[in-house]
Structures are given as C-alpha cells and as structure tokens.
N, C-alpha and C positions, 0 to 999 in steps of 0.2 A: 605563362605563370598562372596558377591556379590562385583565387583566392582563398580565403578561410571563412569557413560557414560559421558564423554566427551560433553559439548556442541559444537554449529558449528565455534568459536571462536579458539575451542583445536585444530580442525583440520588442519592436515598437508597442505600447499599448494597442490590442486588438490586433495584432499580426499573426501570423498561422505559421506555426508549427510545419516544417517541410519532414519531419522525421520522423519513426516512430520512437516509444517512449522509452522502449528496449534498447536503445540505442546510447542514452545520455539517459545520469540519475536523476529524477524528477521529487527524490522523497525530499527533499530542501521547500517545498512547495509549503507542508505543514504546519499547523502551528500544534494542535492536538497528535498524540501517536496511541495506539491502540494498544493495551497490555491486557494479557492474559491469566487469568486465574486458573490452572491447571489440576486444582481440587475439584471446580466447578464445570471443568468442559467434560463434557458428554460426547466428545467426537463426534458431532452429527455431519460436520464437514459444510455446514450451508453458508460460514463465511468463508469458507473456499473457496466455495462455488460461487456468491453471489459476491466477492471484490472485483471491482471495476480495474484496478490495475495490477493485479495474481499476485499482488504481495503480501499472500495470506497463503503458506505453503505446507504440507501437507507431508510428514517426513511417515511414510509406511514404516520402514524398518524400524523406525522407535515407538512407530504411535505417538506423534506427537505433533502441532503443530506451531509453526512460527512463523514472524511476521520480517520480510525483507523491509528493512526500511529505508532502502535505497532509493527502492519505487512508490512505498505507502506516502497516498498523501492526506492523508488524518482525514479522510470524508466521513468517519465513521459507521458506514454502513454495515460492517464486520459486526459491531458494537448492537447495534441496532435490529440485526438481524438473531441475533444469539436469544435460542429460548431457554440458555440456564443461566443468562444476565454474565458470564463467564468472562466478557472483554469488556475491559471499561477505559475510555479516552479518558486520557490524562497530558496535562499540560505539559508539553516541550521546555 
C-alpha cells in the first residue's frame, strides 16, 4: 500500500517541499496578483524573462502577454521590473 504525499499546504512550518512547483498550483500562495495595462506595455518581455515562477507568458501569435495565476505568487517582481510602470499589483 502506497501512501499519499502530502501537498505543500500539509506541510509542517519550515518543511521542504519534495516536488517541483510545476507539479501542484502554487498561485493560492498570494495575496497581491499582478494586472496589466495593455495601453501601456511596450513588449520589452523583461517580466518574462525576469519571473521567478514563468507565470508571466508571452503569447507570440497575438503579441500579447499574460499572467498564469495558477502558479503567480504575487512577489511582484513583474511590477517592479516594468519600465513603462505597465503592471500594477492589486489586492486579491
């Protein structure tokens, strides 16, 4: 009989994570979520590039970009890195 793993909710305070994050949705983590201003974005792609957990996705065939918020966990660095102010955290 196998047992049943634990999701990252079961875990002890200060327990580690056995999985990766692609695995189980992590964006419940949140309190802020990231929206975008689509007037305002410039496509530079550098919160693409620079989210820590790729839930900042990049749709070529429209030109457009959007935010998975399965996996987004409101760190805001999307927000923070944007030089045409384009993403602004907003309260859950």
């Amino acid at each position: 009989m196998t047992a049943k793993q634990k999701g990252w909710k079961e875990l002890p305070i200060a327990g580690l994570c056995w999985k990766p994050s692609t695995e189980y949705f992590t964006g419940d983590w949140r309190t802020f979520k990231p929206m975008l201003d689509e007037e305002k974005c410039t496509k530079c792609l550098i919160c693409y590039i620079d989210c820590p957990d790729v839930a900042v996705k990049w749709k070529p065939e429209d030109e457009k970009i959007e935010f998975d918020y399965n996996f987004c966990k409101g760190c805001g660095i999307c927000a923070n890195v944007c030089p045409s102010e384009a993403i602004k955290m907003v309260l859950e």
